[in-house]
Wavefront OBJ file of the C-alpha trace (Angstrom):
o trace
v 70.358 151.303 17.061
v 74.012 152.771 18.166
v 75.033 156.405 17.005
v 78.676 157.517 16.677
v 78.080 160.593 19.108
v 80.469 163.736 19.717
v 79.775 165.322 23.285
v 81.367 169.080 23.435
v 82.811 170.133 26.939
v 83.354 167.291 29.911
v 82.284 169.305 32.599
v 79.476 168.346 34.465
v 76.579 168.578 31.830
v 79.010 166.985 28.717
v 80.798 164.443 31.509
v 77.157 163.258 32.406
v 75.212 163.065 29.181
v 78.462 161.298 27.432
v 78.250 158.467 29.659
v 74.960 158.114 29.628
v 74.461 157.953 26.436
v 77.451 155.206 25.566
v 75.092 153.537 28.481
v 72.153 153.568 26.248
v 74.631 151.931 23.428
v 76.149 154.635 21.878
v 79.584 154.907 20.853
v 80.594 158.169 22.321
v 83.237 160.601 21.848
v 84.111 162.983 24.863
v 85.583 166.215 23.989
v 87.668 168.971 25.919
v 90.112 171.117 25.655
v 91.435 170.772 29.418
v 93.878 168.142 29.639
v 93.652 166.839 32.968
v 90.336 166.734 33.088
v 90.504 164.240 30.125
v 92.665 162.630 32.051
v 90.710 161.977 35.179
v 88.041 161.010 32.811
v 90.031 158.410 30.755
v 90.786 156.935 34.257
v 87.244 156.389 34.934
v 87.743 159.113 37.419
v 85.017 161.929 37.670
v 86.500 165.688 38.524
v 83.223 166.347 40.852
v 81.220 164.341 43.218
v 77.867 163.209 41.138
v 76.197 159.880 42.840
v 76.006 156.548 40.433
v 78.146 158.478 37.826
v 81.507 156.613 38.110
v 80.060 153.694 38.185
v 78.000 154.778 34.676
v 81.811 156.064 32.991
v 83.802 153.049 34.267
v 81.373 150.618 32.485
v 81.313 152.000 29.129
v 84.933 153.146 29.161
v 85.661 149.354 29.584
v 82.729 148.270 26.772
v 84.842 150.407 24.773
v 81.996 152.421 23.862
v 83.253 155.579 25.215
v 86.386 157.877 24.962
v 87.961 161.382 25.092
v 89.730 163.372 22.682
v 91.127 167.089 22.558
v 91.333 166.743 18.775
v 88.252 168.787 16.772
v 89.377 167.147 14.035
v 89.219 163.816 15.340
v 85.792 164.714 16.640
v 84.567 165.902 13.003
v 85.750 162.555 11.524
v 84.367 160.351 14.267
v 80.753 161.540 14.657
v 77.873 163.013 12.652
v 75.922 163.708 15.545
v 77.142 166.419 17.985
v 75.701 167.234 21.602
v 77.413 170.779 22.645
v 77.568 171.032 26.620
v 80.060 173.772 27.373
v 79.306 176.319 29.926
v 77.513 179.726 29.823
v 78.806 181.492 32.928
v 77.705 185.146 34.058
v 79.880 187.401 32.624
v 81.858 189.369 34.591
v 80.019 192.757 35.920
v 77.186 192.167 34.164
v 74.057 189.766 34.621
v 73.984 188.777 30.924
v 75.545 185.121 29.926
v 78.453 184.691 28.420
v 78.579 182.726 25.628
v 82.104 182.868 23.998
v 82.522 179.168 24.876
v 79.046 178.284 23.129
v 80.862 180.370 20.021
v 83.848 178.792 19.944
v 82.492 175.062 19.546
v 81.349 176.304 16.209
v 83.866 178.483 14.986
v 86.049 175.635 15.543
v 84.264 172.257 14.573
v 82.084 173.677 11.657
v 84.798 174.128 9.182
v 85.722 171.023 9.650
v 82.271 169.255 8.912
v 82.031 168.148 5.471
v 78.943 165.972 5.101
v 75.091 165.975 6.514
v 75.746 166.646 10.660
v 73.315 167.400 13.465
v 74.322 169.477 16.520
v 72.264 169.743 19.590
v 73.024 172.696 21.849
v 72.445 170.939 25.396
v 73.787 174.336 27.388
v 71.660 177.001 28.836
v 71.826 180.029 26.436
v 69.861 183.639 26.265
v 67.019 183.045 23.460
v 68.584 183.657 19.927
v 71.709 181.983 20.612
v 70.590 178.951 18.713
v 69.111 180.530 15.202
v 72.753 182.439 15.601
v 74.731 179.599 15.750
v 72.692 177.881 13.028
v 73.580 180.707 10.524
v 77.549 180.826 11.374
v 77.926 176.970 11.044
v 76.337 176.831 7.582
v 78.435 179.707 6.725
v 81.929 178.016 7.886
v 80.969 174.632 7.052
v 81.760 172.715 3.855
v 78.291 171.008 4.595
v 76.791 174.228 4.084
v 72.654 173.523 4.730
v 73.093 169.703 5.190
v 74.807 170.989 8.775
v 71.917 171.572 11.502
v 71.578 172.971 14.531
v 69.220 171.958 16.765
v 68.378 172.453 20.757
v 67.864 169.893 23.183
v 67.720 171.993 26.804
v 68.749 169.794 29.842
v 66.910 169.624 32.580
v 69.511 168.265 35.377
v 69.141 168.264 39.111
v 72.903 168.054 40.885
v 72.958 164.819 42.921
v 70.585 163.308 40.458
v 72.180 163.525 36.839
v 72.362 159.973 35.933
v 68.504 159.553 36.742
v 67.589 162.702 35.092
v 69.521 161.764 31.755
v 68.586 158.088 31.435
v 64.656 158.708 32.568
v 64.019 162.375 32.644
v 60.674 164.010 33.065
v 60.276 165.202 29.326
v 62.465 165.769 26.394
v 62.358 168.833 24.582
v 63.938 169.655 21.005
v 63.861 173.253 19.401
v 64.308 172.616 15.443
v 64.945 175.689 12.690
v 61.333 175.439 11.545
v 62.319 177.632 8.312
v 64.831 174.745 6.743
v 63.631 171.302 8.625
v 65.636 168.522 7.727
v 66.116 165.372 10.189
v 67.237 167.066 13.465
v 63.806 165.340 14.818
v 64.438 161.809 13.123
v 68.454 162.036 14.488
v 66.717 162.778 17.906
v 64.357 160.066 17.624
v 67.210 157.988 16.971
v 69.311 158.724 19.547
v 66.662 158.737 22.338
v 64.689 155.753 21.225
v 65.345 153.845 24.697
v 63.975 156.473 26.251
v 60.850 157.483 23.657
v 60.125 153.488 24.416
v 59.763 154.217 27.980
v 56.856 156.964 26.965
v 58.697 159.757 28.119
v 57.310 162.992 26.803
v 58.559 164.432 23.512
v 58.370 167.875 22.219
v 59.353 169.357 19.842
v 58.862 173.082 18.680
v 60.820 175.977 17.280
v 64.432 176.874 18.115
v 63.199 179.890 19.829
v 60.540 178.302 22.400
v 63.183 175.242 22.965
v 66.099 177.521 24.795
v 62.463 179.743 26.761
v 61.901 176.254 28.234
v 65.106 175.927 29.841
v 65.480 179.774 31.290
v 61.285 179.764 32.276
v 61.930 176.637 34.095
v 64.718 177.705 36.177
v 62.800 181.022 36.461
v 60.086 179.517 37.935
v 61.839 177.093 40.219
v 63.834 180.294 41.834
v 60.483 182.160 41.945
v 59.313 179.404 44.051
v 61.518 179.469 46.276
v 62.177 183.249 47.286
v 58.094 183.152 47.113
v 58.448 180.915 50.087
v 61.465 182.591 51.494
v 59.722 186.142 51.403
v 56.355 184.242 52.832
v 59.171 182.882 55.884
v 59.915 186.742 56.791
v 56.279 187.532 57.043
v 56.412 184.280 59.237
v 59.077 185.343 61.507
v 57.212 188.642 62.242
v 53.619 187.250 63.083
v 55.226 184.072 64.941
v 53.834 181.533 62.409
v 56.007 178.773 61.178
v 56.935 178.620 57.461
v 57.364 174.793 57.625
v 53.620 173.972 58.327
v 52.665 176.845 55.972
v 54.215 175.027 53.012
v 52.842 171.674 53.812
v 49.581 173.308 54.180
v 49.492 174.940 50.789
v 51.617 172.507 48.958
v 48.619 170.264 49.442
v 47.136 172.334 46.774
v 47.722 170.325 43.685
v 47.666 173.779 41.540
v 51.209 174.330 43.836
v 52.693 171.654 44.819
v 54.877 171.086 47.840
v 58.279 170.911 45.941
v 60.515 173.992 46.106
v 58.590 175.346 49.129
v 61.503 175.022 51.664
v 62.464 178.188 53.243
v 65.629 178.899 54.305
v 68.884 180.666 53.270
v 67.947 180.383 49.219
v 69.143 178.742 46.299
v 72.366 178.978 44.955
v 74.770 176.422 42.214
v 75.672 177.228 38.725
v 72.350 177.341 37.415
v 69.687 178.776 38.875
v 71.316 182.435 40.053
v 73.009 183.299 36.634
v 70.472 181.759 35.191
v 67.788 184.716 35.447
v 70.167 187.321 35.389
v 70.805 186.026 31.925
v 67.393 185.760 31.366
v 66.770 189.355 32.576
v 69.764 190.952 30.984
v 68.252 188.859 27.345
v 64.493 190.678 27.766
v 66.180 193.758 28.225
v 67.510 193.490 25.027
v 64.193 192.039 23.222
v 62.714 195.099 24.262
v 61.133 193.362 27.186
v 62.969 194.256 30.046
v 59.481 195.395 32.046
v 58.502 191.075 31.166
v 60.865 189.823 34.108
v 61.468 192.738 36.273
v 59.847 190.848 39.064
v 62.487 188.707 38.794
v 64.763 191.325 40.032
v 63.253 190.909 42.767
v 63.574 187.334 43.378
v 66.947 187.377 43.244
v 66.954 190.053 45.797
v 65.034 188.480 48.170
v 67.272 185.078 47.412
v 70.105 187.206 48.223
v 68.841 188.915 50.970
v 68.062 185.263 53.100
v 72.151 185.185 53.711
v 72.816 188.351 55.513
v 69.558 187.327 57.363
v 71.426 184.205 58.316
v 74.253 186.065 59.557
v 71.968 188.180 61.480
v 70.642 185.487 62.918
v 73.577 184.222 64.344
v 74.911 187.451 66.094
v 71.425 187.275 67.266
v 72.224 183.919 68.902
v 75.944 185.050 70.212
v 75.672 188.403 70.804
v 78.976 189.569 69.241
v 80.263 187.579 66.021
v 83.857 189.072 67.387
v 85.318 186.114 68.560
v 82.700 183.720 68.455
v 83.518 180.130 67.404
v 80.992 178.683 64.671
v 80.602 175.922 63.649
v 79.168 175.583 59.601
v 77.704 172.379 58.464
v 77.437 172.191 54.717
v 79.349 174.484 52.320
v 78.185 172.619 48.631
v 75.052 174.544 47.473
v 72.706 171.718 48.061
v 73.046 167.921 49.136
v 74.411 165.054 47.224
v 76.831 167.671 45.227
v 80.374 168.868 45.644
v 79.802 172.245 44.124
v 80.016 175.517 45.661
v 79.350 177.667 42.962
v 77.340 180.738 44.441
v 76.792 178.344 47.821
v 74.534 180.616 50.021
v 76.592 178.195 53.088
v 79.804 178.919 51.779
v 79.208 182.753 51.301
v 77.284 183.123 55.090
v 80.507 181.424 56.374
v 82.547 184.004 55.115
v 80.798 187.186 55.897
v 80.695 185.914 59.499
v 84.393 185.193 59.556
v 84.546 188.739 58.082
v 82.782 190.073 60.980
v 85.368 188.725 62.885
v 83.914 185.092 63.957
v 86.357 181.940 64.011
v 84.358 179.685 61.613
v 85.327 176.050 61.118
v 83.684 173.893 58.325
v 83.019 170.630 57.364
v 81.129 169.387 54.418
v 81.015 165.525 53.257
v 82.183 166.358 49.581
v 82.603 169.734 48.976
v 85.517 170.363 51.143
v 88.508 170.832 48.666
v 86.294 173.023 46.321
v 85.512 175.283 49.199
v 89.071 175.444 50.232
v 89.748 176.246 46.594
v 87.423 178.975 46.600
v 87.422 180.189 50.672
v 91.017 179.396 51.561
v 91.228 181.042 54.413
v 88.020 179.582 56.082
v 88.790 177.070 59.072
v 88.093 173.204 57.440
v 87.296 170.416 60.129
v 87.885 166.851 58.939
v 84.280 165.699 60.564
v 81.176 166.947 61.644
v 82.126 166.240 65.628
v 85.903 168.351 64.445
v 84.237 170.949 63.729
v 81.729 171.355 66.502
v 84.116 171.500 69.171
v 83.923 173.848 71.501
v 81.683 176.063 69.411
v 79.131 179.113 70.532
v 76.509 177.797 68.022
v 76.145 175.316 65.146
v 74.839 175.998 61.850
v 73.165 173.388 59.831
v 73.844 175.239 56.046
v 73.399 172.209 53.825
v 70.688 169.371 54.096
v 73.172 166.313 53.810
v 71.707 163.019 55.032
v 73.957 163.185 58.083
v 73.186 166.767 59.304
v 69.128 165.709 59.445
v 70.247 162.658 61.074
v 71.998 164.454 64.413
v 70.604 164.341 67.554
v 71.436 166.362 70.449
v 73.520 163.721 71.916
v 75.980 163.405 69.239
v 77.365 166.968 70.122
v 76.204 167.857 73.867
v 79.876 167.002 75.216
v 81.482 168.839 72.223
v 80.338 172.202 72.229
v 80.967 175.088 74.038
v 77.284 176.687 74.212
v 74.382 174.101 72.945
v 72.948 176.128 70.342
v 71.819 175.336 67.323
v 70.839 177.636 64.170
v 68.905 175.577 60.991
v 69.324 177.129 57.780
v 67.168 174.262 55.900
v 64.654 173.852 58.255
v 65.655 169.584 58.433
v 66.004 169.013 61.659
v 62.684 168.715 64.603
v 62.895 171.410 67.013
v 61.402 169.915 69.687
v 63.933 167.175 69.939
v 66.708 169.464 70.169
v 64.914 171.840 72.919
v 63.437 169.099 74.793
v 67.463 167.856 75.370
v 67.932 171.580 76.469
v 69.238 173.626 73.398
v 68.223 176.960 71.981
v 66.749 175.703 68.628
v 66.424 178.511 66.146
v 65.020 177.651 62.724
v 64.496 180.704 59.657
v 60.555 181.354 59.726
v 59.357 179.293 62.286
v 58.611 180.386 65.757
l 1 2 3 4 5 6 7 8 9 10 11 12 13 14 15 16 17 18 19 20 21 22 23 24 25 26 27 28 29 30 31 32 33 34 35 36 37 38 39 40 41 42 43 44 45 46 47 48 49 50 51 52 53 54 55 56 57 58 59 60 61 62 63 64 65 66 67 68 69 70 71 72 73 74 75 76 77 78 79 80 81 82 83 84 85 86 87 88 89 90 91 92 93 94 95 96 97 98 99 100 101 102 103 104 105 106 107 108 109 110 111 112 113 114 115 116 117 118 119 120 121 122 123 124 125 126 127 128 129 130 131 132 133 134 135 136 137 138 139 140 141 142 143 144 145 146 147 148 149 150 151 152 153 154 155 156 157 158 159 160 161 162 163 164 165 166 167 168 169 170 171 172 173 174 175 176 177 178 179 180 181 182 183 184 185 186 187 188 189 190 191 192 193 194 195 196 197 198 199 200 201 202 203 204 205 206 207 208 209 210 211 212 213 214 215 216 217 218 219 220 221 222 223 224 225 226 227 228 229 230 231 232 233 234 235 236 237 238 239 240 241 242 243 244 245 246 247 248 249 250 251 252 253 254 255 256 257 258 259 260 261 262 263 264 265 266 267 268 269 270 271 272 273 274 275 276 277 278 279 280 281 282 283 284 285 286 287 288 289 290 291 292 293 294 295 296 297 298 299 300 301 302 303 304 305 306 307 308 309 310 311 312 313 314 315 316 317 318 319 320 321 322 323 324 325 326 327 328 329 330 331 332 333 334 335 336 337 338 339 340 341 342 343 344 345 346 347 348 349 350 351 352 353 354 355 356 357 358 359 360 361 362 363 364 365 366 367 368 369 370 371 372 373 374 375 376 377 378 379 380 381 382 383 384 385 386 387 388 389 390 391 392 393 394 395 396 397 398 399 400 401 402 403 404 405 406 407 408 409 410 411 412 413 414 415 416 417 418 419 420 421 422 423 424 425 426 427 428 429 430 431 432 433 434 435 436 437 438 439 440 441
């Protein structure tokens, strides 16, 4: 059954979960208040590098089933369901969230709502947000209690968004328990492809919906400074991280994914993420809750000046050393360098006074945006030439894939320094380079 749908903010989260849904037979109505991003969009164009996306927007632009507006008004006549996906930064100097954008959606499409209306909150927000925002848009709206609001977390991995909208994991929907009305039957509605497919569906308070969201990025970063703080014990006794993890990742109650060490985590999520979620308990009255957390994100933080160590290590004297940095995005299969543990170790060696030349299959013009005055190499062989040591900062498909051959005649000094532990050490010492991997011996 098709739903006229409104999706709030185009950026990643609002870009993805609009097309998807006009793919699931929607009609769908994108809305933002950038202009050129519209524009991209309206071309079938997508502002940031997301795998099988394009081809998901071109489709449905061309079915006619989906479109882009900057008009709230337009918006408030079109749909009567509404999926808000703007972004909840870290606001500046503090760890909390900000959430003015999150505000804004309803201070300016509630008053303009005049009959029974659903909106989903899709973005990450501290726990309260949503009961908030349910009291202001009654107040503003001509609906008065026939408007809802709702929350329906997502759950997106970068380089995997289509996947993760069209067959995710679970589905989770936080509902005012105190005034039900048919949030749950909307939702039903909406995701029935998806319910017929058996995917999980839960549904609980407003309150437990936007936990779910914040615990599950908690406990992904957890996992991974776990193994990251488990890779400096490693590096001290001589034991090697890598077999460590496969060894207790065998253990069903753990798991093996999330257990790669290396130089941390990193994107738009998971670092302001629990800040936010610290900076909310503090102000619940629970700040001693997630004070371990504190500590995560130290530890996370503390793998890229290890890096960097590791490299002077390696060279001797960053003064005048030529590196070369492969990978700036935060992760594979992304272009986005938002709090990139590559990008940031490639500055604060070119700080220290090395000559540092990048390349990165997508993420080059976002870095440049962000690190102008980095060196950029137009390939991986550009920007190995003639270096002291290479750095391996980003798993990409073509890093893993190098062997020794592909740069023995390029650089200056075969050494090579792997920040995801991807590549086999063996192969690269057995062809005579110094192979130096974070936790392994």
């Amino acid at each position: 059954m098709s739903t006229r749908i409104v999706v709030i903010g185009t950026g990643y989260l609002g870009a993805t979960h609009a097309a998807c849904m006009a793919d699931l037979g929607h009609e769908v109505l994108g809305v933002d208040v950038d202009p050129s991003k519209l524009a991209k969009l309206e071309a079938g164009e997508v502002p940031f590098w997301e795998p099988g996306l394009p081809e998901v927007l071109t489709r449905n632009i061309e079915a006619g089933r989906l479109r882009f507006t900057a008009s709230y008004a337009e918006a408030a006549e079109f749909g009567d369901v509404f999926f808000l996906a703007v972004g909840t930064p870290q606001r500046k100097g503090e760890f909390a969230a900000d959430v003015t954008y999150v505000d804004s959606v309803i201070e300016n499409l509630a008053p303009l709502i005049s009959g029974p209306a659903v909106i989903f909150g899709k973005s990450t927000v501290p726990v309260g947000t949503a009961a908030r925002l349910g009291a202001r848009a009654r107040e503003l709206s001509p609906a008065g209690d026939q408007l809802e609001v709702a929350w329906n977390p997502e759950f997106l991995r970068e380089g995997h968004a289509v996947q993760d909208t069209l067959h995710p994991d679970r589905l989770v929907l936080g509902v005012d328990r105190d005034r039900l009305g048919r949030a749950e039957d909307v939702a039903r509605e909406v995701y029935a492809t998806l319910l017929g497919e058996g995917i999980p569906f839960l549904v609980t308070d407003l309150a437990t919906a936007e936990l779910v969201k914040t615990s599950a990025n908690a406990f992904l970063a957890t996992k991974i400074s776990f193994i990251n703080a488990i890779s400096e014990v490693c590096e001290a006794a001589g034991a090697d991280v890598t077999v460590l993890a496969d060894a207790i990742g065998h253990d069903d109650r753990i798991g093996r994914k999330f257990l790669n060490a290396g130089i941390g985590f990193g994107g738009g999520c998971l670092p302001k993420d629990i800040r936010a979620f610290m900076a909310r308990a503090g102000e619940l009255g629970a700040d001693q809750a997630l004070t371990f957390l504190r500590e995560v994100d130290t530890i996370n933080m503390r793998r890229r000046t290890a890096m960097v160590d590791v490299v002077r290590e390696q060279v001797g004297t960053l003064l005048g050393a030529r590196v070369a940095v492969l990978g700036c995005a935060f992760k594979p299969d992304s272009d986005d360098v938002r709090d990139s543990p590559a990008l940031n170790v490639a500055g604060q060696l070119q700080l220290q006074g090395a000559g540092v030349s990048v390349f990165d299959p997508k993420a080059m013009d976002n870095s440049r945006t962000l690190f102008p005055t980095l060196g950029y190499s137009a390939s991986t062989l550009e920007a190995c030439r003639g270096a002291d040591v290479v750095l391996v900062l980003t798993e990409w498909r073509e890093f893993r894939d190098l062997v020794p051959a592909d740069l023995d005649g390029v650089v200056r000094e075969k050494r090579i320094v792997d920040g995801r532990n991807c590549l086999d050490p063996e192969l690269w010492r057995n062809a005579g380079w110094t192979y130096r991997g974070l936790g392994r011996p």
